[in-house]
N, C-alpha and C positions, 0 to 999 in steps of 0.2 A: 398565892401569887401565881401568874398565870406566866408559864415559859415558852419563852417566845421563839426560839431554838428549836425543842419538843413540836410547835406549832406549827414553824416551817415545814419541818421534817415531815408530818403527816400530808401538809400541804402538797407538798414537792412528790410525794407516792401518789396523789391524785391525779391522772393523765390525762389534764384539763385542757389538752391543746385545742386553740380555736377551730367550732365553735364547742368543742365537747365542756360539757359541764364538769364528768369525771368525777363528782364525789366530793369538789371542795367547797360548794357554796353549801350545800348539804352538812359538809362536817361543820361549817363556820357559822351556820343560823341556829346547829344543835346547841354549839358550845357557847353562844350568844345571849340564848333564849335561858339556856342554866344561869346567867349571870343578870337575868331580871330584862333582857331589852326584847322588845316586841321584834318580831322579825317577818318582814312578806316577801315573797318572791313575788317580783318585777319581769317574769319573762313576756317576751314579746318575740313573733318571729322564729320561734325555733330556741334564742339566745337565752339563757339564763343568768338573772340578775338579781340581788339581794339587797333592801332595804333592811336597817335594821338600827332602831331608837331607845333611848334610856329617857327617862322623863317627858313631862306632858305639855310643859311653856320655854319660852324665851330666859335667858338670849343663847343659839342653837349651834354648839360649834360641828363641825360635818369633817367626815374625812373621805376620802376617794378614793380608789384604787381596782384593780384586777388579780384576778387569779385562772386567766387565758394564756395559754404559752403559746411561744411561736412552735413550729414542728421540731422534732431531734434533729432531721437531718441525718446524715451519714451514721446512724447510731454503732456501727465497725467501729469508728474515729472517737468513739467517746472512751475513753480510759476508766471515766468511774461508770455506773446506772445512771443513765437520767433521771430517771424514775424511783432510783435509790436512796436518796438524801443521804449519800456514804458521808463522814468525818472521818478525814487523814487529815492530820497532822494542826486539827483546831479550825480547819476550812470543811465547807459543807460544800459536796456538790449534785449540781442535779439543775433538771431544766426550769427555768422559776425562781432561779436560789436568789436570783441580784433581781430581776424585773418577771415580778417583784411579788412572789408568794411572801419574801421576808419582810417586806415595809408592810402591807395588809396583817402578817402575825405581829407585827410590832404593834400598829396600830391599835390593833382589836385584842392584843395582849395589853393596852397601857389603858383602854378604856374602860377593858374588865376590871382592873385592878384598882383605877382612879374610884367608879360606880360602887366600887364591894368598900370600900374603905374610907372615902369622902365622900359622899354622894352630891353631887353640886344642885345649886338652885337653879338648874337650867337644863336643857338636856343636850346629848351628843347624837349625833345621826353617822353612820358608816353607812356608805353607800358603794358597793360593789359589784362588779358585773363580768361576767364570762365574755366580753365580744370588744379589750380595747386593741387588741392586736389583729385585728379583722377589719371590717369596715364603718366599726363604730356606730349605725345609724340606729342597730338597736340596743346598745351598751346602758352608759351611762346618758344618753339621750332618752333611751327608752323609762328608767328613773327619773329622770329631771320633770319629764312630760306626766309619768305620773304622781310626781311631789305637785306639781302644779294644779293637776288636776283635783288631788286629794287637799289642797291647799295647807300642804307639808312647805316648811322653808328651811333654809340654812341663813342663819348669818354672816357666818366668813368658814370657809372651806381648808382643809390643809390635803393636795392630792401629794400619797407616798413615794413618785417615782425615783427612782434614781438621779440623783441632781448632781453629785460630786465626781470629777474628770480623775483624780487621783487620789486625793485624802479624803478621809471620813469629815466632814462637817467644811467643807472650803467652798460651798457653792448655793445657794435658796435662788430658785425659780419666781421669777415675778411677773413672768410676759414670756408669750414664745411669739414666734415668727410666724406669719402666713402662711399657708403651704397649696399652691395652683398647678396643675399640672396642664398644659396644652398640648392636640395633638393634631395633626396637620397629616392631610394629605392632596397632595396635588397631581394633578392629572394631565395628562397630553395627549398626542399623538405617537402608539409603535410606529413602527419604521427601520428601517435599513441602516446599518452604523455609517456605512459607505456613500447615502444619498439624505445625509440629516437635512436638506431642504423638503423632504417629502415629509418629515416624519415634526413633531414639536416634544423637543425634549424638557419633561419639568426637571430632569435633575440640577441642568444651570440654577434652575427657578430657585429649587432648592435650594439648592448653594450658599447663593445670597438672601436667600428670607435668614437660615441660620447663620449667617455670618455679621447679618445688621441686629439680629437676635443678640447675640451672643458678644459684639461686640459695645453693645452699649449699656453705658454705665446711668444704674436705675438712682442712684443717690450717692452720699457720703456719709451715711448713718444720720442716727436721731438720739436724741439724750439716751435713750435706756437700750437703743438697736446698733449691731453692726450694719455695715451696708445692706443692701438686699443682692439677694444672687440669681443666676441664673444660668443652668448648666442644662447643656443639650443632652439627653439620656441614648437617643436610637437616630439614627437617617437609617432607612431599609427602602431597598427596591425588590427584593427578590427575584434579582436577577442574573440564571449564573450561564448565558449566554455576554459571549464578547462582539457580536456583530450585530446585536441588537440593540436600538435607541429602547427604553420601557416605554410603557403606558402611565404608571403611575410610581410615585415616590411618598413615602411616608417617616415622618418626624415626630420626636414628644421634647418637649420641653419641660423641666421641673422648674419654678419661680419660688426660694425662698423669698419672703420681703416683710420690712417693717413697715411701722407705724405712717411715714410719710407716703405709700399708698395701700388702694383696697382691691379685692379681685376684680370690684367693674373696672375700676381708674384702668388697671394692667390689662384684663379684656379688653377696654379699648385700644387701648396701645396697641394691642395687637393685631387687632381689626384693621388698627391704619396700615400697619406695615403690610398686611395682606393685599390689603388693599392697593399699594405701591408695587405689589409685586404681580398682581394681576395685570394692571396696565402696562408695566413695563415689559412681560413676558407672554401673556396673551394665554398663559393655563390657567388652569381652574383650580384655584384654589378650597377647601375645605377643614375648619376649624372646630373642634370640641374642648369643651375646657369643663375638668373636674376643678371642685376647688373642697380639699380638705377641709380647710379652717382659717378664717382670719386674724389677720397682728392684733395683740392685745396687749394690755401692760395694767397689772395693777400697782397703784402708785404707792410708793413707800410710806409707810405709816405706822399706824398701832400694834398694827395684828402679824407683818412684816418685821418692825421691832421685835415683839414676843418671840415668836421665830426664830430670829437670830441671836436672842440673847439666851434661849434653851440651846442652840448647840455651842455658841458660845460655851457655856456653863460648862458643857460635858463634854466639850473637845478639845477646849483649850486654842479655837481657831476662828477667826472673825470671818465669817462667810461672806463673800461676795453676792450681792444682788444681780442677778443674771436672767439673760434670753434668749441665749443661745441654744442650740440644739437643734431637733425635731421635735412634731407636735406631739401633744398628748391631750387626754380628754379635759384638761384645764380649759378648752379650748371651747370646752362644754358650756363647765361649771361656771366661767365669767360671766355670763350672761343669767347667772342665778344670783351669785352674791362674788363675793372679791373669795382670790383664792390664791395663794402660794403653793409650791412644791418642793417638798425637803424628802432627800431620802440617801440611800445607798451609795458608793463609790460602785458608776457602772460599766467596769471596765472590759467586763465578761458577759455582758448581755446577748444574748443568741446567739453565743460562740458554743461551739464544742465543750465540753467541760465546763461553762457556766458553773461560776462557785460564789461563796462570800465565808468569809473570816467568822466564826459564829459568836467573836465578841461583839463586832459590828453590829449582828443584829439584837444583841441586848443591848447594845447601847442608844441604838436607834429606838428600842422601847425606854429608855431613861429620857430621851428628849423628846418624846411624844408624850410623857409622863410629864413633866415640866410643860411643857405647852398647855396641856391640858389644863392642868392647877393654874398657872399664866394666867387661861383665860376668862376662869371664873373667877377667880382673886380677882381683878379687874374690873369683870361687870357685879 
């Protein structure tokens, strides 16, 4: 039996913070490859990422995850090692423990164990990557591009993250939100605080682009979404004179949103308002729009079932189908095959003493255990 506890713990000594690889896709291809699954590294870019398969056909269930941390941070401010995987008092802590070296040791601890002991007529894929807390472009994108190319596939995906707000087992990921960020800057005339007819101040300009921004309401949600949002992050002028009109004012907007629209639809929308705000104030307006990831939803069914009826099982709690949050690389894998995410209660995620209960994560390899079997019993 493979312990998934033990797992973490080595994991969590790895000082995988983005982009460092640290020593953990390395421990986890070694201890992979003892347990009969072929394993390649995926790096691309600098980033380190691990493929790693048990059997040779159909039908291919995949699982997802990271072992990239976000930085310590103030590591004065941390009471246990980040780096330590201490246990006081039946909780482990350390940076990684909840998001989520412990859902990948669940995972790759219930697949060893499912492979040694029932070998299924199908195979399993773990697909893991050193770059989801980064900018993602070479992570699990960078794997997906080369399952494609290698004409590797997944049939339906289970990504480990942290999904539960308070209790273990009360939340399964089905669809996350959009995620756009816009960033404006507008332009005038310096000038004199005293003669603003000489000078064209964009900060009015501003004003109202972020105020018709901010004030309008993008929907009332959609079967599987809350509304969509939109929160102003920054207005900066850098300006720490009081007698002077600026030159230039700069804005970001972050746009959660669901399914009723897509980054162009809200691109446009924002082009118009620019647009409204150029005629009406005569600056020059200037607009860049990242866009992390698009609304997705996969729709309830067989493999969402399975899902809920393994934590079920072992929690005793009927999990809510959810899409709330921020994004994750699910965001990826949709565009491969349908995917859910079940994992941790993540209450501590890139907090200072980031910890988890370390029955939690045996338990979390009991319903990754159950899934598994679920889904060959099935097909």
């Amino acid at each position: 039996m493979t312990d998934p506890v033990d797992l973490t713990a080595r994991l969590i000594r790895c000082p995988s913070v983005t982009p460092e690889e640290g020593g953990a896709l390395e421990l986890l291809a070694e201890l992979l490859e003892g347990g009969g699954f072929t394993c390649r590294r995926v790096d691309r870019n600098g980033i380190a990422n691990l493929y790693a398969r048990w059997g040779s056909h159909g039908p291919v269930l995949g699982f997802n995850g990271h072992t990239d941390v976000v930085p310590v941070g103030d590591a004065g401010a941390w009471e246990h090692d980040p780096f330590g995987a201490e246990i006081v008092d039946g909780v482990m802590y350390g940076r990684g423990a909840t998001d989520m070296k412990s859902g990948v040791a669940a995972f790759a601890a219930a697949a060893l164990d499912f492979v040694a002991q029932t070998p299924p007529n199908g195979s399993i894929v773990l697909a893991i990557t050193g770059d989801e807390e980064g900018d993602g472009v070479d992570g699990t994108v960078a794997i997906l591009d080369w399952m494609d190319a290698q004409g590797e596939r997944m049939d339906h995906c289970l990504v480990g993250e942290p999904t539960c707000p308070e209790r273990m087992g009360e939340m399964i990921k089905i669809g996350r939100r959009g995620s756009m960020t816009a960033f404006f800057t507008l332009s005038g005339k310096q000038g004199h605080s005293a003669y603003p007819h000489r000078a064209l101040n964009p900060l009015p300009a501003m004003a109202r682009l972020m105020d018709r921004l901010a004030s309008r309401q993008l929907d009332e949600g959609t079967t599987h979404f809350d509304a969509s949002t939109l929160a102003i992050t920054t207005i900066d002028t850098g300006n720490p004179a009081t007698n002077v009109i600026p030159a230039q004012c700069r804005a970001t907007v972050n746009i959660r949103f669901n399914d009723a629209h897509s980054s162009t639809s809200l691109g446009a929308w924002l082009k118009d308002e620019i647009e409204r705000i150029k005629g009406e104030f005569g600056v020059d307006v200037q607009m860049s729009i990242k866009v992390s990831g698009e609304s997705f939803v996969t729709a309830p069914g067989k493999f969402s079932d399975l899902v809920a009826q393994a934590v079920e099982a072992e929690t005793g709690i009927t999990p809510v189908l959810s899409t709330s949050g921020g994004t994750s690389d699910a965001r990826f894998v949709k565009d491969h095959c349908p995917v859910v995410e079940f994992g941790l209660v993540g209450k501590t995620m890139h907090q200072v003493d980031e910890c988890v209960p370390v029955e939690q994560i045996r338990q979390l390899k009991e319903i990754y255990l159950r899934i598994i079997r679920g889904y060959f019993a099935q097909a």
